[in-house]
DSSP file (Angstrom, degrees, kcal/mol; ACC not computed):
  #  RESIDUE AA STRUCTURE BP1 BP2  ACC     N-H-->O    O-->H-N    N-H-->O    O-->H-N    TCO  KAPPA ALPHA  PHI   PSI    X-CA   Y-CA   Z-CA
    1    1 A X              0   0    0      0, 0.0     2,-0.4     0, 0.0     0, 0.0   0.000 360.0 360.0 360.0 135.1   17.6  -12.6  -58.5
    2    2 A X        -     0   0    0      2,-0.0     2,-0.4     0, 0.0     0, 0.0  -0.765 360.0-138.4 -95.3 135.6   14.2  -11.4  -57.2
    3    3 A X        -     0   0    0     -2,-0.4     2,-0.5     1,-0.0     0, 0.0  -0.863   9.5-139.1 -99.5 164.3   13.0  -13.1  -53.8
    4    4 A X        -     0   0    0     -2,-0.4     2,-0.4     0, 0.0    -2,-0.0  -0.827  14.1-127.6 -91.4  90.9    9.5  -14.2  -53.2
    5    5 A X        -     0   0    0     -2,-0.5     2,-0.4     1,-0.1    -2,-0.0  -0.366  15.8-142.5 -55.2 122.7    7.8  -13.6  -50.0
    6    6 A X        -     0   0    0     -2,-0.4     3,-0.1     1,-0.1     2,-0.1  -0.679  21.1-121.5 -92.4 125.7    6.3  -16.5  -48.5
    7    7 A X        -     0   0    0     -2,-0.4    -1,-0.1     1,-0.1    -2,-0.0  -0.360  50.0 -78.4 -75.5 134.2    3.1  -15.7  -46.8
    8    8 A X        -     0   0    0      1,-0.1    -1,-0.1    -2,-0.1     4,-0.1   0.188  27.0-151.2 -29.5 138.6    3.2  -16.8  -42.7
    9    9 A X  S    S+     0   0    0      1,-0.1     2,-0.4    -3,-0.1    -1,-0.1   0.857  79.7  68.7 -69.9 -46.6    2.8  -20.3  -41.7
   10   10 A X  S    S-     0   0    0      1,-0.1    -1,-0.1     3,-0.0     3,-0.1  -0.807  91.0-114.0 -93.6 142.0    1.4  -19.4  -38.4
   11   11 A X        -     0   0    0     -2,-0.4     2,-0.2    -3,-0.1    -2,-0.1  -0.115  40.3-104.7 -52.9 161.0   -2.0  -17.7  -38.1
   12   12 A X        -     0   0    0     -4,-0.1     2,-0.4     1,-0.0    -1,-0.0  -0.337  38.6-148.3 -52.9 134.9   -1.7  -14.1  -36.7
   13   13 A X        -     0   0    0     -2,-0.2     2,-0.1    -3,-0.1    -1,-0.0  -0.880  23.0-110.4-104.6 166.6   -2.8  -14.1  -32.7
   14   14 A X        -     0   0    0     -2,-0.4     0, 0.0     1,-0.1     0, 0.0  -0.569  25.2-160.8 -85.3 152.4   -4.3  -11.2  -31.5
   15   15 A X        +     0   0    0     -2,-0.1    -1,-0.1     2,-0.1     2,-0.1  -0.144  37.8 142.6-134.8  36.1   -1.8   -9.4  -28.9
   16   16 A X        -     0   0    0      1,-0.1     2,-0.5     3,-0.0    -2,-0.0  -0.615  55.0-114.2 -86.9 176.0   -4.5   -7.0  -26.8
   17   17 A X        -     0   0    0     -2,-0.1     2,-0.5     1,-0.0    -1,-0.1  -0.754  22.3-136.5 -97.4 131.2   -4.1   -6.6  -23.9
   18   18 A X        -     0   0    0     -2,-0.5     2,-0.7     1,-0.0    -1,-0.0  -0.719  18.0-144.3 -95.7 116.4   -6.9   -8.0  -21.0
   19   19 A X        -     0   0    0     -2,-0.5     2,-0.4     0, 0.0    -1,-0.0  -0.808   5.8-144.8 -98.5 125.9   -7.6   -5.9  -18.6
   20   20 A X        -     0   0    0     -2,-0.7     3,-0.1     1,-0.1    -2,-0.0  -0.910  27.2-114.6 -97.7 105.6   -8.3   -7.5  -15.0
   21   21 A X        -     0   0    0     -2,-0.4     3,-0.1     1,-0.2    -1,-0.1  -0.055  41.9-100.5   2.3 102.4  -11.0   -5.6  -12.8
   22   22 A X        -     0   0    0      1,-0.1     2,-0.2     0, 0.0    -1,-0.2  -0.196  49.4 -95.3 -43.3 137.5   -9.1   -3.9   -9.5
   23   23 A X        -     0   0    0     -3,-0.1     2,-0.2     1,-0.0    -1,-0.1  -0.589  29.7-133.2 -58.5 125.6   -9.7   -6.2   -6.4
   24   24 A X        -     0   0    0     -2,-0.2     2,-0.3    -3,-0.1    -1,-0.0  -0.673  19.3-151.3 -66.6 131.3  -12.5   -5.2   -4.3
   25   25 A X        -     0   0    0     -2,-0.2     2,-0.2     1,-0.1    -1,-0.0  -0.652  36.6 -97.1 -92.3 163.9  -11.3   -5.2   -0.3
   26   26 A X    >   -     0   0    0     -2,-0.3     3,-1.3     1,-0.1     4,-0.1  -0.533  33.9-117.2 -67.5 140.4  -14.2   -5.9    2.1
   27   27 A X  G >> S+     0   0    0      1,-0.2     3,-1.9    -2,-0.2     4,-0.6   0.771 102.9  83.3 -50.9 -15.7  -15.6   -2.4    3.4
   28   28 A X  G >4 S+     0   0    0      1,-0.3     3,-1.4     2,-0.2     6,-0.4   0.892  78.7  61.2 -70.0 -26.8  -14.5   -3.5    7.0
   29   29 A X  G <4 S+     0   0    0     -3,-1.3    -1,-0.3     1,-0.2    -2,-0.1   0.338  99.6  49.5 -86.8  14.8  -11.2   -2.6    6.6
   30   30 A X  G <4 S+     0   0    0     -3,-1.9    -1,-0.2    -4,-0.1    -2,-0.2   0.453  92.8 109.0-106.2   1.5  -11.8    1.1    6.1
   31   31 A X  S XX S-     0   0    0     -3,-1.4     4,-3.1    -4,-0.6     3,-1.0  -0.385  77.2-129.3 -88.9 162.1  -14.0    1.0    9.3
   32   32 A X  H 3> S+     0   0    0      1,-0.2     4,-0.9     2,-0.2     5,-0.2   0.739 104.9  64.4 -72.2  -4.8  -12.9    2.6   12.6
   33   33 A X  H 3> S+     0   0    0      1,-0.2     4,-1.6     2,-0.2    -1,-0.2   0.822 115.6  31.7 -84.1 -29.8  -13.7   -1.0   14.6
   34   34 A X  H <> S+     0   0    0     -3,-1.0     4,-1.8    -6,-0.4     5,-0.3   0.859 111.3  58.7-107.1 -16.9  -11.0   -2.6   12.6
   35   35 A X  H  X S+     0   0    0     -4,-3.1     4,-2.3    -7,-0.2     5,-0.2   0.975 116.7  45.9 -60.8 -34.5   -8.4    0.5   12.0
   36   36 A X  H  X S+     0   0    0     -4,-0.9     4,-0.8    -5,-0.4     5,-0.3   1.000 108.6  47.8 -54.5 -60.6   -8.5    0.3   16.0
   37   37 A X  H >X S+     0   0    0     -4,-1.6     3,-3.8     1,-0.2     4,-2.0   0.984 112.7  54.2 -42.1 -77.5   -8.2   -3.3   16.2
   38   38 A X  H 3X S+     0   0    0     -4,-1.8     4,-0.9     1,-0.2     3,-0.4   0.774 113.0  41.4 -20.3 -58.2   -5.0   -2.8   13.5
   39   39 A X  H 3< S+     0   0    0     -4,-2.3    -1,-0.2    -5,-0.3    -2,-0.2   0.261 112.6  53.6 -96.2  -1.0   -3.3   -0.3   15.8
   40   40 A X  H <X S+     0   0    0     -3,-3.8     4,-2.2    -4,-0.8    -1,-0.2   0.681 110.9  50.8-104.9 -37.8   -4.1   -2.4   19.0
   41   41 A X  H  X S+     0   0    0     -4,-2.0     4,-0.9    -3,-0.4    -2,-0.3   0.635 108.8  46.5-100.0 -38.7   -2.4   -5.2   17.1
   42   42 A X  H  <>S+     0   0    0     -4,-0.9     5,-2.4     2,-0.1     6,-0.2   0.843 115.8  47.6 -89.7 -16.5    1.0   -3.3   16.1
   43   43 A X  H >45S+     0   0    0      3,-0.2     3,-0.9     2,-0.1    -2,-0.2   0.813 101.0  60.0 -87.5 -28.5    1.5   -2.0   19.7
   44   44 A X  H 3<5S+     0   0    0     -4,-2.2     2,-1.5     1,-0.2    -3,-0.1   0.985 123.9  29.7 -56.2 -68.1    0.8   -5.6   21.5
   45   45 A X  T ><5S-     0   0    0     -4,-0.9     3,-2.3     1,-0.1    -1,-0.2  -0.310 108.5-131.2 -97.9  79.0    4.1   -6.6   19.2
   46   46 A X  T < 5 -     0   0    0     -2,-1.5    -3,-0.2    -3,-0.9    -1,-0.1   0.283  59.6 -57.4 -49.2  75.8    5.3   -3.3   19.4
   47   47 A X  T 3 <S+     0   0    0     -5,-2.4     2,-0.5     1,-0.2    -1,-0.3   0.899  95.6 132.0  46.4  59.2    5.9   -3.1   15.4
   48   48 A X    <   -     0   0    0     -3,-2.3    34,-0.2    -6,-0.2    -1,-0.2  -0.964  66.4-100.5-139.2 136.8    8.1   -5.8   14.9
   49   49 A X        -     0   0    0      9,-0.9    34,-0.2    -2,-0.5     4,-0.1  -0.051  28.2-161.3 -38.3 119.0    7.7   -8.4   12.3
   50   50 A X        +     0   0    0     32,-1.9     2,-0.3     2,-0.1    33,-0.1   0.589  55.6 100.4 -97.1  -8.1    6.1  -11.7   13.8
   51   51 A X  S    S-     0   0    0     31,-0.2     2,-1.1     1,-0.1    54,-0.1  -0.764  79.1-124.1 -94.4 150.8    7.1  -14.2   11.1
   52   52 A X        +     0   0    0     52,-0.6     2,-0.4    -2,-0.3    52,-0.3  -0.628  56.7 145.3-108.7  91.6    9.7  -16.2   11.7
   53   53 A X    >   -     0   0    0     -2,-1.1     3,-1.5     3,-0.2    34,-0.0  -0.962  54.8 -97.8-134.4 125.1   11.9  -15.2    8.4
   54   54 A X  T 3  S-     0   0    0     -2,-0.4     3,-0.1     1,-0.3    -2,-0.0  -0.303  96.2  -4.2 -76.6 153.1   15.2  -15.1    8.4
   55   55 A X  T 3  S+     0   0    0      1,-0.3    -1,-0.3     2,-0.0     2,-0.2   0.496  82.4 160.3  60.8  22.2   16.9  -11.8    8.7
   56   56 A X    <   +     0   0    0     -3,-1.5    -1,-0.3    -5,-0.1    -3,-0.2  -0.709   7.0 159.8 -43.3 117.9   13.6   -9.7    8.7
   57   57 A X        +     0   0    0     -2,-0.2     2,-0.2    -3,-0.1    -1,-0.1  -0.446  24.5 124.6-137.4  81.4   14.4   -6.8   10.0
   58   58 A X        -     0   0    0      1,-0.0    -9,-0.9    27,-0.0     2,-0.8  -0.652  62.8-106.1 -99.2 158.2   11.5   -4.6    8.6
   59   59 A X        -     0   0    0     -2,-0.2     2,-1.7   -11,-0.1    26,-0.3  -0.759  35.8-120.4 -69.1 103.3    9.1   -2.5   10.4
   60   60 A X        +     0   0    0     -2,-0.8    24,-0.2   -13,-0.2   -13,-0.2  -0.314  43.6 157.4 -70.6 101.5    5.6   -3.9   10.6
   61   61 A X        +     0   0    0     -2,-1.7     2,-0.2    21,-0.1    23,-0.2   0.440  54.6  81.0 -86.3   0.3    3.2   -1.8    9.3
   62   62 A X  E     -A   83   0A   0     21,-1.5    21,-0.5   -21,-0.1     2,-0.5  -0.492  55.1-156.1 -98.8 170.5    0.3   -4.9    8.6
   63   63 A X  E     -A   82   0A   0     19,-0.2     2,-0.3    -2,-0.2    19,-0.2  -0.854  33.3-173.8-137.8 123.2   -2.2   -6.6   11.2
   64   64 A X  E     -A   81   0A   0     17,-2.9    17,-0.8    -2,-0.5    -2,-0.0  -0.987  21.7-109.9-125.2 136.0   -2.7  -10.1    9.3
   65   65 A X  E     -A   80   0A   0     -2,-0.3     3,-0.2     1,-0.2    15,-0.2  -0.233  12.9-157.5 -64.3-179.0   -5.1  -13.0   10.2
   66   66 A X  S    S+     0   0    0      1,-0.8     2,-0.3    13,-0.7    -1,-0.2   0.780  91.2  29.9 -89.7 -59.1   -3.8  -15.5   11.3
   67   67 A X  S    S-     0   0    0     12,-0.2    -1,-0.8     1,-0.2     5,-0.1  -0.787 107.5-110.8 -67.5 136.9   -6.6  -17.9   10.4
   68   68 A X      > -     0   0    0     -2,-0.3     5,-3.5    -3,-0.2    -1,-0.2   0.043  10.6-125.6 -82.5 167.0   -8.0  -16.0    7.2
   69   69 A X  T > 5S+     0   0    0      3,-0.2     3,-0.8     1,-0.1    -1,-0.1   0.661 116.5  52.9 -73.1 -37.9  -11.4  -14.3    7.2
   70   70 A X  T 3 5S+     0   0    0      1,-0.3    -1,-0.1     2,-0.1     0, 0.0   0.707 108.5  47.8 -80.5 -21.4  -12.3  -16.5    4.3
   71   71 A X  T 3 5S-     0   0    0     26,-0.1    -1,-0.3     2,-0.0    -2,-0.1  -0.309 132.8 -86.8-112.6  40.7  -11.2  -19.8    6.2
   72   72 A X  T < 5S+     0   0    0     -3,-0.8    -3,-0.2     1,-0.2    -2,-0.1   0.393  72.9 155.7  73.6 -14.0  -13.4  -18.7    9.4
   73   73 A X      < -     0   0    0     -5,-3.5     2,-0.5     1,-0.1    -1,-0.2  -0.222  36.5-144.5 -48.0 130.2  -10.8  -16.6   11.2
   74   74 A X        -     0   0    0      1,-0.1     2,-1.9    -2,-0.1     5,-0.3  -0.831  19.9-108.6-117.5 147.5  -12.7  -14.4   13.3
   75   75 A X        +     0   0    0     -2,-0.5     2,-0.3     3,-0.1     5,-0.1  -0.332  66.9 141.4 -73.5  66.6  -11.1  -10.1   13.9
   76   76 A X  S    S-     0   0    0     -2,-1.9    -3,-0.0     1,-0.1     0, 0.0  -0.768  77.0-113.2-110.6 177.7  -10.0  -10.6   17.5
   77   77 A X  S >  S+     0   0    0     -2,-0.3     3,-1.3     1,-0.2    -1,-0.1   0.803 113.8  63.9 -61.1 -38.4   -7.0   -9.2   19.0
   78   78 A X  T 3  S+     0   0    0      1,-0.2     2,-0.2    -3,-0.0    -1,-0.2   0.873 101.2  41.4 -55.4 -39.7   -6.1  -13.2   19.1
   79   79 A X  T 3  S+     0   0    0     -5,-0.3   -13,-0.7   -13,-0.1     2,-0.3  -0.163  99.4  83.2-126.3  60.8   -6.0  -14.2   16.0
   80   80 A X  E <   -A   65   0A   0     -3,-1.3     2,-0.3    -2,-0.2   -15,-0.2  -0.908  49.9-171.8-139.1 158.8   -3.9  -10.8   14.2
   81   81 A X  E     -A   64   0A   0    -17,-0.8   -17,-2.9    -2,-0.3     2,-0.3  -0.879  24.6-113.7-154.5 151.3   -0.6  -10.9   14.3
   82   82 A X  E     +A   63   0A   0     -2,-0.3   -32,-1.9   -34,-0.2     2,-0.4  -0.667  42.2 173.9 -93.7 148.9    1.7   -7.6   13.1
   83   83 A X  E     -A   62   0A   0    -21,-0.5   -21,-1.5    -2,-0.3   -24,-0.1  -0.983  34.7-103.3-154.2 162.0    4.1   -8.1    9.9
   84   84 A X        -     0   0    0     -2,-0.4     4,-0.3   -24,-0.2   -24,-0.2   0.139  38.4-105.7 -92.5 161.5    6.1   -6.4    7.8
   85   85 A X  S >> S+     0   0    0    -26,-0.3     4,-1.2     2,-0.1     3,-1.0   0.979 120.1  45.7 -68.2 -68.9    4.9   -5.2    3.9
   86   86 A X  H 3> S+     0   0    0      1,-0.3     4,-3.8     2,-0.2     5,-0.4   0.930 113.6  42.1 -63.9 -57.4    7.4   -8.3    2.5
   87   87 A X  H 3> S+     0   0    0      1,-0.2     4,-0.9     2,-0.2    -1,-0.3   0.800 114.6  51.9 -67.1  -7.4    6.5  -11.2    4.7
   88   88 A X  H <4 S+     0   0    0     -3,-1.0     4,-0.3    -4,-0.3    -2,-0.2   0.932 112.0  41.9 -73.7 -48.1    3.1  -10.3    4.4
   89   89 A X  H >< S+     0   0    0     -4,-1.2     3,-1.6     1,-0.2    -2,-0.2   0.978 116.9  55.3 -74.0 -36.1    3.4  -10.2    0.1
   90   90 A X  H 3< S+     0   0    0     -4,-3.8    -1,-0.2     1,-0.2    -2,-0.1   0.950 121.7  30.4 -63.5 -30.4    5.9  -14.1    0.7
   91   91 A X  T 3< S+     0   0    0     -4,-0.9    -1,-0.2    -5,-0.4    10,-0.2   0.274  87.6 136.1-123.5  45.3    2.8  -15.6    2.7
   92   92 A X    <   -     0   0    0     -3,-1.6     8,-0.7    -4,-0.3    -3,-0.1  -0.285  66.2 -93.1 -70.5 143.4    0.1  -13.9    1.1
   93   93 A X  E     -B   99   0B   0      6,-0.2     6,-0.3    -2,-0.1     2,-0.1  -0.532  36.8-133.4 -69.7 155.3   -3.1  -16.4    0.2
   94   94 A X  E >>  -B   98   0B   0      4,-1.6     3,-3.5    -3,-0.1     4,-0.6  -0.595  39.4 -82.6 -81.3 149.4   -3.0  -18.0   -3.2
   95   95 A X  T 34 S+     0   0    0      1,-0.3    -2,-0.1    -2,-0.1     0, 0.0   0.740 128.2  58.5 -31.4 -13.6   -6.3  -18.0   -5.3
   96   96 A X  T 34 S-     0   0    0      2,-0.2    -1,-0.3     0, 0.0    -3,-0.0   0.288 123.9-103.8-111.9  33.7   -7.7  -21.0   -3.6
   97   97 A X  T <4 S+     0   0    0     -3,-3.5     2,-0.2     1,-0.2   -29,-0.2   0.264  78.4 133.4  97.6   5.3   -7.5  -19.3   -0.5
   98   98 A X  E  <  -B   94   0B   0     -4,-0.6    -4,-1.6    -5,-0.1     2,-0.5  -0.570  61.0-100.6 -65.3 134.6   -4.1  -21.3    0.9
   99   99 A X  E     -B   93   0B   0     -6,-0.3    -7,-0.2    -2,-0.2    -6,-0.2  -0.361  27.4-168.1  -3.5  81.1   -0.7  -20.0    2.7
  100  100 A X  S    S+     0   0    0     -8,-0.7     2,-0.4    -2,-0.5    -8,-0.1   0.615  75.0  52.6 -97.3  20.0    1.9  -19.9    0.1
  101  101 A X  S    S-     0   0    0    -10,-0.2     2,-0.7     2,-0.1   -10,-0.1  -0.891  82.1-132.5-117.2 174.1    4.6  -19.4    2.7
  102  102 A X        +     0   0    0     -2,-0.4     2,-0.3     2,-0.0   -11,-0.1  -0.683  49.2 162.4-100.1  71.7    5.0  -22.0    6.0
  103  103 A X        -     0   0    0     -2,-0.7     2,-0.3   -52,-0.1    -2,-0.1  -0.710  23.0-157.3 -81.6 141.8    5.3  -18.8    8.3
  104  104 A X              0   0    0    -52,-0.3   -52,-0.6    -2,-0.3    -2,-0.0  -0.864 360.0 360.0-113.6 158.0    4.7  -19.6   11.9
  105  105 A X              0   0    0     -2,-0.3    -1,-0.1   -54,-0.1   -54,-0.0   0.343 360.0 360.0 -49.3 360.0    3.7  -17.2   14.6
């Protein structure tokens, strides 16, 4: 007995792949006013992680607003706080420019 292939029920989709445009950072963070600021900012909390996570115990390599750039924070020594590569990426802003962890100073 011969079988018959039955031609698909569902259409075909296309499977390429969409290529997403690198994020531009703002030029200000390659300038020497804020690498200073940065390095002023891991030695006030002499490279230890400042969010309150438990059991962090990573090195902080980050200077992070506190209040965002995008939300009005303005690049003082006041409002950076040092953190670690992981607690930075757990309260890293979401596309509408929010917190998505509750980290406190």
């Amino acid at each position: 007995m011969k079988l018959k292939s039955l031609s698909p029920m569902v259409p075909r989709v296309s499977t390429a792949v969409v290529t997403v445009p690198p994020k531009q950072a703002d030029s200000f963070y390659g300038s020497a006013e804020w690498q200073a600021l940065r390095i002023a900012c891991l030695k006030r909390d002499r490279f230890v992680c400042q969010i309150a996570m438990p059991g962090c115990t990573h090195k902080a390599t980050i200077a992070d607003h506190i209040v965002s750039r995008r939300n009005g924070g303005a690049d003082t020594l006041a409002n950076l706080r040092a953190v670690c590569r992981q607690c930075d990426n757990r309260v890293k802003e979401d596309h509408l420019g929010q917190r998505r962890g509750k980290a406190t100073r």
